[in-house]
Backbone as CSV, one residue per row, in Angstrom:
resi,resn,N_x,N_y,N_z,CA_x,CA_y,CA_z,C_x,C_y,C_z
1,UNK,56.201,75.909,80.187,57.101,76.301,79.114,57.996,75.114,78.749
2,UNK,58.398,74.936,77.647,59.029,74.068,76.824,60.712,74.057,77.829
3,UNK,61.109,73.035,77.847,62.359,72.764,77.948,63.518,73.279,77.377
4,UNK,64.680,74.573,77.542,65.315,75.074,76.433,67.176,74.530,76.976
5,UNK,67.394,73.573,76.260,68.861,73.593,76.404,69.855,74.608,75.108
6,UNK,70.882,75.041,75.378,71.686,75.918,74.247,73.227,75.320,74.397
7,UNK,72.976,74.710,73.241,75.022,73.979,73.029,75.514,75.939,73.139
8,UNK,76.967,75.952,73.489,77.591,77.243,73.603,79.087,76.610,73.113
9,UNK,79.874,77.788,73.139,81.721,77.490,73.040,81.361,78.828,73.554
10,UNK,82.848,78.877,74.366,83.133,79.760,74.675,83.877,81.203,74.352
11,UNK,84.285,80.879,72.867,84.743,82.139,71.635,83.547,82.587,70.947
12,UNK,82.429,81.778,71.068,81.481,82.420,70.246,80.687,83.497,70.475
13,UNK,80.727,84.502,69.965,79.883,85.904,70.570,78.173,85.717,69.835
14,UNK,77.734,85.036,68.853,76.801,84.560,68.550,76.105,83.641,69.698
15,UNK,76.651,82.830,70.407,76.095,82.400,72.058,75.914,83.271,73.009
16,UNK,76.545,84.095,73.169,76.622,85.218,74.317,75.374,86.042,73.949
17,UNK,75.286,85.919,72.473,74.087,87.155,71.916,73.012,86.487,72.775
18,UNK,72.544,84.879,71.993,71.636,84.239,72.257,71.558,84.255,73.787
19,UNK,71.934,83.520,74.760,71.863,84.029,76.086,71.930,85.148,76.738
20,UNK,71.976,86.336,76.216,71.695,87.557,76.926,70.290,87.736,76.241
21,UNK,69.637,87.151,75.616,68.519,87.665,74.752,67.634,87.011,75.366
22,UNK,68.228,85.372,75.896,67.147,84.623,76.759,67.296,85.127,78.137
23,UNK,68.365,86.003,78.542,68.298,86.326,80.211,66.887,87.606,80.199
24,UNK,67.407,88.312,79.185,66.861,90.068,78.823,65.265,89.394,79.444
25,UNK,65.058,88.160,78.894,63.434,87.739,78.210,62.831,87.517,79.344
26,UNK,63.894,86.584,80.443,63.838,85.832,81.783,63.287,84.934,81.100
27,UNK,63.930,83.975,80.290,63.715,82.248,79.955,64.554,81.623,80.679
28,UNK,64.136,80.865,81.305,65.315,80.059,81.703,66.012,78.756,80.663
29,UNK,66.922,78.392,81.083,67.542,77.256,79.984,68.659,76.421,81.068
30,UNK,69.112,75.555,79.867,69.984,74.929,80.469,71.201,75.373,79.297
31,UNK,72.635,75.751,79.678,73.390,75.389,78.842,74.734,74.625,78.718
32,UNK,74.853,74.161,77.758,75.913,72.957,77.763,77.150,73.337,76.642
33,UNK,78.069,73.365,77.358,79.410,74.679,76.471,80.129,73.345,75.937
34,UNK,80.027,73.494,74.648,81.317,72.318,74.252,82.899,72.115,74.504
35,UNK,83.405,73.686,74.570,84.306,74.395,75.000,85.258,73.314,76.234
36,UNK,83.796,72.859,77.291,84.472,72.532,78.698,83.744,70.896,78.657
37,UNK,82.910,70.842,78.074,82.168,70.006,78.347,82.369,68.716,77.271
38,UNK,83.347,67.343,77.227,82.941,66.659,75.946,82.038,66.059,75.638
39,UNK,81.348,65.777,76.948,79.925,64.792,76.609,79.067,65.855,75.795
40,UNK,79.169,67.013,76.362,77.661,67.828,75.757,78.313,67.844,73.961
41,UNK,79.947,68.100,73.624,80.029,67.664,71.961,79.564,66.786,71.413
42,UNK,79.873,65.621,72.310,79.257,64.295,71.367,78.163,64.545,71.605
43,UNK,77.066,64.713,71.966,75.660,65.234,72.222,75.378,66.053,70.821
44,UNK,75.723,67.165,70.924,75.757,67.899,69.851,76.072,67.133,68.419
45,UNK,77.307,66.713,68.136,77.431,65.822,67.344,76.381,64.810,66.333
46,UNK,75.945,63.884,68.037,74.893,63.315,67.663,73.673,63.326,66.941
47,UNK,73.240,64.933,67.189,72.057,65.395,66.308,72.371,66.325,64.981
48,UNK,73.864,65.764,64.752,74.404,66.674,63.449,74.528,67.748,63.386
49,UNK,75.365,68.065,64.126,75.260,69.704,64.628,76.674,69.902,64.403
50,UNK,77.520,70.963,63.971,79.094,71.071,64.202,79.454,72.425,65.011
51,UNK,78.325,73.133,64.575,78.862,74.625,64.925,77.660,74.816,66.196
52,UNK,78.039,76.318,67.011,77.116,76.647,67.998,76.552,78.110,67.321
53,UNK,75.941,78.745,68.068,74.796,78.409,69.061,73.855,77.295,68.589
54,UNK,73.337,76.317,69.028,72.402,75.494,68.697,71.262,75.360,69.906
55,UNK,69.849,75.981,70.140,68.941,76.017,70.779,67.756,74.989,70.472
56,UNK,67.680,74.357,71.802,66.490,73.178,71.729,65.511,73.414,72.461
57,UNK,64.449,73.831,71.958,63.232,74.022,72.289,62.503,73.234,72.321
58,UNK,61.963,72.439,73.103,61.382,70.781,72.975,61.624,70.147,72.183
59,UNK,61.403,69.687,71.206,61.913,68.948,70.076,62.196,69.871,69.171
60,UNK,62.567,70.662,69.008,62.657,71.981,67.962,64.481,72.397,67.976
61,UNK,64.659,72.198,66.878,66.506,72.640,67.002,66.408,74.036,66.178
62,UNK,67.156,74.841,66.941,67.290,76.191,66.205,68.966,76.268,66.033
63,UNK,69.679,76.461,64.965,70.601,76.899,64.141,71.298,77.975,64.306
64,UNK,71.688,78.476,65.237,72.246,79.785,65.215,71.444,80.558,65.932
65,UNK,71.853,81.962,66.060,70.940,82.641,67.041,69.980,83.783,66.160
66,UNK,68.694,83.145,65.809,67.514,83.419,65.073,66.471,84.608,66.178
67,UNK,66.234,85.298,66.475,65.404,85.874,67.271,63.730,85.187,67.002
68,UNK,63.830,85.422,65.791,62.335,84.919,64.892,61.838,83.924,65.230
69,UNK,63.215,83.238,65.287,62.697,81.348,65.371,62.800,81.094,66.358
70,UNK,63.256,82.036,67.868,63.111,81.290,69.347,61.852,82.259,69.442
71,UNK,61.300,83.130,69.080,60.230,83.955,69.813,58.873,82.817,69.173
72,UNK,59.095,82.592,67.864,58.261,81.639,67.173,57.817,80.138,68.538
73,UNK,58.907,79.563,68.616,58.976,78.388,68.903,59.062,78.493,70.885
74,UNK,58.683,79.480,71.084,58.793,80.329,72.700,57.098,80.865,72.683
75,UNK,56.582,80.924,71.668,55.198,82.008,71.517,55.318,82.730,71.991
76,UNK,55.995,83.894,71.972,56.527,85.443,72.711,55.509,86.269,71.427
């Protein structure tokens, strides 16, 4: 299975969605909270990103928390 990191903050209930949706699934991931974390912002940053949830699926950036587009890019 593909590599899944998820930028998070910690006010966002749109992250919480997305990670209870990848626990529900049993995906594992990595996630990196901008909230606590500044390296993982400038990270984020870096690939032009401002807002969260942002999900990386091997080379694949997902935008928000899409069900469509992680089951797509997951082959579920």
């Amino acid at each position: 299975m593909e590599k899944i990191t998820i930028y998070t903050s910690d006010g966002c209930q749109y992250c919480h969605a997305a990670k209870d949706y990848l626990d529900e699934n049993n995906i594992e991931y990595t996630e990196k909270n901008i909230s606590q974390d500044q390296e993982a912002r400038k990270e984020l940053m870096k690939k032009g990103h401002m807002g969260v949830p942002v999900i990386v699926i091997g080379d694949q950036e997902i935008v928000g928390f899409d069900q469509a587009k992680i089951k797509s890019a997951l082959g579920l």
